[in-house]
N, C-alpha and C positions, 0 to 999 in steps of 0.2 A: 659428401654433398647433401643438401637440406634437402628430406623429400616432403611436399607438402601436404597435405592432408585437404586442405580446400584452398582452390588460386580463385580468385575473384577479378579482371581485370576489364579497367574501362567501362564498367557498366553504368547506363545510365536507364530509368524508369520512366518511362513518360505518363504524364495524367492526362485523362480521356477526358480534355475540357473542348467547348466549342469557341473560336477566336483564338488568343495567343496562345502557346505550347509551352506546358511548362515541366520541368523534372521534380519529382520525388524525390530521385536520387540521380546524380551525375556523374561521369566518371570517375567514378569511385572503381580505385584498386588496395584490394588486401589478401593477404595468407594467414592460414591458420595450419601449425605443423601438428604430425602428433604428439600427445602428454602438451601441451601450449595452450595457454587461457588467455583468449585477445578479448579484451571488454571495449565494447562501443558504449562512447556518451557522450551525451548531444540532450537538448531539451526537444519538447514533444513538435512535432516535423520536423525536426532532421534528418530523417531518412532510417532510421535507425532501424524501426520495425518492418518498412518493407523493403530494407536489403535483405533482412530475413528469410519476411517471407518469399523475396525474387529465388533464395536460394532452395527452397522448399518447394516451389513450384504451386504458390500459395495465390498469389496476387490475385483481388477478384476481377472477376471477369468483367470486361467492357468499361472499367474503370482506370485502371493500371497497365501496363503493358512494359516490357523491357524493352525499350528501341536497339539498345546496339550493345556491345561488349560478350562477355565470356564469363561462364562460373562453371569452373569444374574441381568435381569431387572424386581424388584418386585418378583425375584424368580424365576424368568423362566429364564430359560438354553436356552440363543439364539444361542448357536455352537448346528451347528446339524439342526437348525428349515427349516424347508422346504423354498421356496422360495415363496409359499402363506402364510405363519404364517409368514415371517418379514415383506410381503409388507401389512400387517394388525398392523404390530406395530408399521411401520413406522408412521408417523403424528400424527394416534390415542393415542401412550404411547409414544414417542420419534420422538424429531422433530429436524433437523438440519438447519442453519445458516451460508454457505459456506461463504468464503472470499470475492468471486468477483459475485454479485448478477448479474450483466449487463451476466454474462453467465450460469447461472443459472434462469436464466428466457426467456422464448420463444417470442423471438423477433415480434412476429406476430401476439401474442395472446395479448385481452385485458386483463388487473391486475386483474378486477374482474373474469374472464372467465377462469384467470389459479389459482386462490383459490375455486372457484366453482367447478374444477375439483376434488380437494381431499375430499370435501363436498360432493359431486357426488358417490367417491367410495367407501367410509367410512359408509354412513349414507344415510338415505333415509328423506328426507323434503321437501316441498313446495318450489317452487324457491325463493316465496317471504319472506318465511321465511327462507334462505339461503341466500338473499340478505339481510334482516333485519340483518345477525348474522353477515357475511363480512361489515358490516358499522359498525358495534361496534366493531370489532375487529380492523379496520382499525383507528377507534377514537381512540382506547385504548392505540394503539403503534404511535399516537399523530401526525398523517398526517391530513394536512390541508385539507377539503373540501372533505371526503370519498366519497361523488360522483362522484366528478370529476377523483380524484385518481381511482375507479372502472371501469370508461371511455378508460382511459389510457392508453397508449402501453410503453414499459418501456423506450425507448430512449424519453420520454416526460418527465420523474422525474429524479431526481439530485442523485447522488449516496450514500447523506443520506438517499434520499425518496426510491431507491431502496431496500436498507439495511433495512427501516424499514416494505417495503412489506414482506422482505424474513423472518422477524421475523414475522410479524402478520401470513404469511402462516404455520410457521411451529408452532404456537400457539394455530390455528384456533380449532383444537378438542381437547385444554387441556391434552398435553401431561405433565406425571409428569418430563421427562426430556427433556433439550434442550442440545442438541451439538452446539456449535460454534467453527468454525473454523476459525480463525483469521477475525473475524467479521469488525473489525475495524481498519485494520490495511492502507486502501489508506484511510482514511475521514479523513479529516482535524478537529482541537482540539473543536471546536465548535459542530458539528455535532459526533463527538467520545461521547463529554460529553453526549451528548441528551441520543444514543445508551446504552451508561454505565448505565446513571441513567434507561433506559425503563428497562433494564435487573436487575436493582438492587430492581425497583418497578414490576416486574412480581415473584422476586426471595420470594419479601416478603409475598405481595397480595394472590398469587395464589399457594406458597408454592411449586414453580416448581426449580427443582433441578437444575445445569447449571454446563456442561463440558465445560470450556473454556480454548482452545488453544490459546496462543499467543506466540510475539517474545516480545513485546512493557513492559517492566519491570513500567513504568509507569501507563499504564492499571491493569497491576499484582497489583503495591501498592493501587489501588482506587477499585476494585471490590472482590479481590480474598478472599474467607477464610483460604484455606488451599494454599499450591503451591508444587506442585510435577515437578523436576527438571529431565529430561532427558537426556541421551546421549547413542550415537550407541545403540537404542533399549534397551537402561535398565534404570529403576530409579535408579538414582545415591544420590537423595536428597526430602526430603518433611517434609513439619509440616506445622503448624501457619506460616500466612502471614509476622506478624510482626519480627518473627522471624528469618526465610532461607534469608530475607532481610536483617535484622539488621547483625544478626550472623550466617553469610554461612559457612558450616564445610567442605564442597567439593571442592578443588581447581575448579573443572569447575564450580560450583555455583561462584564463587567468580571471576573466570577468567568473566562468563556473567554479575555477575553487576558490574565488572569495565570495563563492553567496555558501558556502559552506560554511554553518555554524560549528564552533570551536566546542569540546567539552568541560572548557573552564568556564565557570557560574559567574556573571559578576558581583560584587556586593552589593547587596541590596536593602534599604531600610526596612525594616519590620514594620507591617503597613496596622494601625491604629484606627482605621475608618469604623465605622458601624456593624456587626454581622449582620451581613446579608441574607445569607441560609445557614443553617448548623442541621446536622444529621446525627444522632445519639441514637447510639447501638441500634442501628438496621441490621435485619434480616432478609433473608430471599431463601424460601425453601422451596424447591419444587416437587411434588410428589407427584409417582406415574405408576400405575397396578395393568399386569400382562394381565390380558382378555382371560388365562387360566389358571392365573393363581390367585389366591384370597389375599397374601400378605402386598401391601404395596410397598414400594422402595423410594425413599428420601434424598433429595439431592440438596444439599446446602450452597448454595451460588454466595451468597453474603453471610458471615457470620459475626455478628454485633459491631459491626464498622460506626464509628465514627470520626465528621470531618467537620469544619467550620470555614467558611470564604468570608471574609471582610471588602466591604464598599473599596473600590480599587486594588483589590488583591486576584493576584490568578494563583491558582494553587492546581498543580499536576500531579497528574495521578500516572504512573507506570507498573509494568506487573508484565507478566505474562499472556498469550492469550489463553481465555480460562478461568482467569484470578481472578473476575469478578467486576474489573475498571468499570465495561459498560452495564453493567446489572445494575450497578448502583447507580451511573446519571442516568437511566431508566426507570429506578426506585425513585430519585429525588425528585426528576419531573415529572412522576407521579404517571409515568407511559407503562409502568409496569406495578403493581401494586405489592408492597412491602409485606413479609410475615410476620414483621416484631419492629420494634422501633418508634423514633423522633422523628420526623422532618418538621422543622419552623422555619418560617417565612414570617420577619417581621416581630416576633415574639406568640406567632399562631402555629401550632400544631397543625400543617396540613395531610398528616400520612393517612387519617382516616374521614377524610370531610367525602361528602355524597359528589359526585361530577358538578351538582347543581351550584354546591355550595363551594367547591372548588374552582371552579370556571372565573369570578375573577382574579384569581389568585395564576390561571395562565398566563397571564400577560408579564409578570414579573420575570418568567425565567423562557429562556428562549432556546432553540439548539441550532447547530452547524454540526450535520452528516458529514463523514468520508469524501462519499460520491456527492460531489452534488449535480450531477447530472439527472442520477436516481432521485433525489429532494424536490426534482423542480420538474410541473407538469410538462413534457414536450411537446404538447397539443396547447398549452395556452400560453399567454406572451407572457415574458419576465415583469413585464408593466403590473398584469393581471397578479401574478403571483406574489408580487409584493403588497398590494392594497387590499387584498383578499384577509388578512388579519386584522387589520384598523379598522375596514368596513364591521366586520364583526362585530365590532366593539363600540359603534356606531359612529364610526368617519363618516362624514360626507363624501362619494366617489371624488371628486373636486379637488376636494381636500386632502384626501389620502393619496392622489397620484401627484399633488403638489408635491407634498412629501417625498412621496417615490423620487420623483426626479433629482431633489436635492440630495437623498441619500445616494443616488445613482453616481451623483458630483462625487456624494464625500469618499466613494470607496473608489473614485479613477475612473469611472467611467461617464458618456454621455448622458444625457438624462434622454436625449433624439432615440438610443437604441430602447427604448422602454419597451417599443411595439415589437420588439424580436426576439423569434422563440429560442430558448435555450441551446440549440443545438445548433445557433447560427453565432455562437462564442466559443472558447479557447476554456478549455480548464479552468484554469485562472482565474477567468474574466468569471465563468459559471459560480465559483467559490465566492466572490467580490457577490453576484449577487444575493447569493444565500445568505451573507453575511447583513447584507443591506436588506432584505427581507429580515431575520432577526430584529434589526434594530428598528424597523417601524413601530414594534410594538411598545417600544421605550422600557428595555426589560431593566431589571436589576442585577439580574443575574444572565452570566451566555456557558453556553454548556458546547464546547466542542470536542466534539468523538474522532478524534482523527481525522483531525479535518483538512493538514496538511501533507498528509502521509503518501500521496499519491501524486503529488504537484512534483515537477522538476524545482533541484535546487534554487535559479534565479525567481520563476515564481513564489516557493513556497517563501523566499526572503520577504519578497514584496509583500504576501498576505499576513507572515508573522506582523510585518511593522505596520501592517493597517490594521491587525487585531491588538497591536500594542498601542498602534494610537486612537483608538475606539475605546480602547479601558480607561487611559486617562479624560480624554474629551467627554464622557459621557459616566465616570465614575465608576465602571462597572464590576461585578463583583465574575469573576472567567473560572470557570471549570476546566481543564482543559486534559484530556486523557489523549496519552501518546504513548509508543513504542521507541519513540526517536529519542533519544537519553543526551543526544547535541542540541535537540531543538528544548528541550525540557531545561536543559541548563542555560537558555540565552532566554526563555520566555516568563519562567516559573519564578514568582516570589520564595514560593514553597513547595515541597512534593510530599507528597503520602506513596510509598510503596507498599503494592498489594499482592498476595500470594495463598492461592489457593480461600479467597473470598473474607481473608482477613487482611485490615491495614497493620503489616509489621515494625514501619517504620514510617515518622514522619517529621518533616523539622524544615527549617530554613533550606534552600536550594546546595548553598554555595557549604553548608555544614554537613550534608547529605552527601554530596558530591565527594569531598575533603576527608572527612571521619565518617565513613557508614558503619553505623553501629550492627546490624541485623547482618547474617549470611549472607541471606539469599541477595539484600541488596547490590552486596562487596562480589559475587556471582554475577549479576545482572550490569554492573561496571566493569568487570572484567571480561565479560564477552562482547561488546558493545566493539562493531566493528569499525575497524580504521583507528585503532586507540592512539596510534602515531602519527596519525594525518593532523595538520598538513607536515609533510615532509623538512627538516631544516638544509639547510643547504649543506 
């Protein structure tokens, strides 16, 4: 007989609005048994993150509430449990694995000093035998040098090394469950894999159960057992992996794995327009000297890269994080200042011109952040934020919110919402306007850093095909750095792969993809998760 590990039944979330009443999340029932990977996916409100948190005893307060239903762990009914019986369940029986560890972790404390702490309140031992157990735990989840790593403060490790502290912390007292919460959805497909397989080798080993949220349908085909499908707070879909993949019965199952991009490239013409920017042999070196020593030490971030984008061509850039992707559109738009090298604009050398003599030459090239949440003042209105570079440049207000409006039209939305601040839209919609901010300034060139990497599937489709159709309608020459190597083959003319701050390979998309010449590439296509998705019948 099946013993479960976590029963979840009939629960439903209520939101603390005034007037109608509405759920989060609705009777929603599921199991997670032990050694079982049940992955939830659903786009952003579907309930997805505070069933989580319902079962963590997280929800914040005066906001959220559980109206009715049952969550228990190993049997125990945790609606209801006091606020000292979950903070004894937390780590001890259930450990969680947030999305973004850089804030999730105390900027000020060393690694080892903020795993020591739950060591601390959990359990009574010897420091040196709490240092003894945090260095095999720290081995375990396969970080280089646990000593040093112990040392550490976390802006010193790489955001896989962060990811895999925030799992060894929530591992450290052998919890039967782990919650993730989109664990891996900023790490590039290298450092994804490491992650997948630690969690596929903890799932087996140590017979620890795993709730895993995600958007990444490719993730889903490589770890999941079971897959439960959400929407507006209900399960709409679930069974076998192989299955709700191969043969989805729910229009919205089916609406989410056809915004999944495929990783065959289509063919594409070799694009002839004008160069727009070219980059010859850039550098980035950073040099840093301890307060006590004489000699200083040299970090190479870029080492002689060059690249070239032609008038309607978008050329991607993938690598690792580390290799250098963002260094260099930081080098080219001149946000970060080069050690050696080309950058022309136009047939002009701008890598050394003064701010003064630089300043018209910003208007050509634009950028599209990650986050755009983080891109756009939350204190001034989207209207503001878009007219704020035309004015610059000497728009008439007038004139420049005419603008606004129309670009408001061209990327989907209102031009009415202008007056509202950022945080009164959807992801999405916030990307839509960073995008349209870009384009007031009529650039030649748009530089996006990962701009789609954090958007659910059905979105991130939407915004690919408004940045595809912004390249043609306006000519534009696309930068476009990703970790996503499906959305790289449905977007990209051409790719440059980068590794360790050099470009080692570069060429047509669909000839990249097909024949990769360089290792590390033919590595970097081989770990690229979900290589079988979508599933045939």
């Amino acid at each position: 007989m099946r013993s479960d590990l976590l029963r979840i039944s009939d629960l439903s979330v209520a939101i603390s609005t005034t007037g109608d009443r509405h759920h989060a999340v609705e009777d929603v029932s599921l199991t997670v048994a032990p050694g079982e990977v049940v992955c939830i996916v659903g786009e952003s409100g579907s309930g997805k993150s505070v069933m989580a948190q319902a079962v963590l005893g997280l929800l914040p307060a005066g906001q959220l509430k559980v109206e009715k239903g049952a969550i228990r762990l190993q049997g125990e009914d945790l609606v209801g449990c006091s606020p000292r019986r979950l903070r004894e369940l937390r780590g001890a029986r259930m450990g969680v694995v947030f999305q973004e560890p850089s804030a999730a972790l105390n900027p000020v404390e060393r690694i080892g000093s903020q795993i020591m702490e739950i060591l601390n309140i959990h359990e009574r031992a010897t420091p040196s035998a709490m240092r003894k157990r945090i260095l095999d735990m720290l081995e375990a989840v396969h970080l280089p040098d646990p000593p040093r790593i112990m040392k550490a403060y976390p802006h010193e490790l790489s955001g896989g090394q962060l990811q895999r502290v925030m799992i060894a912390m929530a591992l450290i007292l052998d919890p039967g469950l782990l919650i993730a919460d989109e664990p891996t959805t900023a790490l590039d497909v290298t450092t994804q894999s490491h992650i997948l397989e630690l969690i596929k080798d903890l799932q087996t080993r140590r017979g620890t159960g795993v709730l895993f949220i995600t958007h990444d349908f490719g993730v889903v085909a490589d770890i999941a057992d079971r897959v439960i499908v959400m929407q507006r707070g209900r399960i709409v879909e679930e069974g076998p992996t192989r299955k709700v993949l191969a043969e989805p019965e729910h229009p919205y199952t089916r609406m989410l794995i056809n915004a999944v991009p495929n990783m065959v490239p289509p063919q594409r013409k070799p694009c002839d327009g004008p160069v727009a920017i070219s980059a010859k042999s850039v550098s980035k070196r950073y040099v840093t000297r301890a307060p006590l020593l004489k000699e200083a030490s040299t970090f190479t971030a870029l080492d002689r890269v060059s690249i070239e984008i032609r008038r309607g061509e978008t050329l991607g850039v993938v690598g690792e994080s580390g290799s250098g992707k963002s260094t260099l559109a930081r080098c080219i738009a001149r946000l970060s200042e080069p050690s050696g090298g080309v950058i022309e604009i136009g047939g002009t050398d701008v890598s050394r011109l003064s701010e003064r003599r630089l300043r018209p030459y910003r208007k050509t090239m634009q950028l599209i952040f990650q986050d755009p949440y983080r891109s756009l003042n939350p204190r001034r209105s989207v209207g503001d934020s878009i007219i704020e570079g035309p004015m610059n440049f000497g728009m008439s207000k007038a004139e420049a919110m005419m603008q606004a409006g129309e670009l408001m039209q061209l990327v989907g939305l209102e031009k009415t919402a202008l007056g509202r601040l950022p945080h009164q839209f959807s992801g999405g919609q916030r990307q839509r306007i960073c995008i349209a901010r870009a384009l007031a300034m009529k650039p030649e060139v748009l530089i996006a850093d990962e701009s789609v990497s954090a958007l659910d599937v059905s979105v991130q489709r939407q915004v690919l095909a408004l940045i595809e159709d912004v390249r043609q309608r306006f000519n534009l020459a696309i930068l476009f750095i990703t970790h996503d190597l499906r959305i790289a083959a449905q977007i990209c003319d051409r790719i440059a792969v980068m590794f360790k701050g050099e470009v080692v390979e570069q060429g047509a998309t669909a000839e990249v993809f097909s024949r990769p010449a360089h290792e590390y590439t033919r590595i970097l296509l081989a770990t690229a998760p979900g290589k079988m998705f979508p599933y045939g019948p």
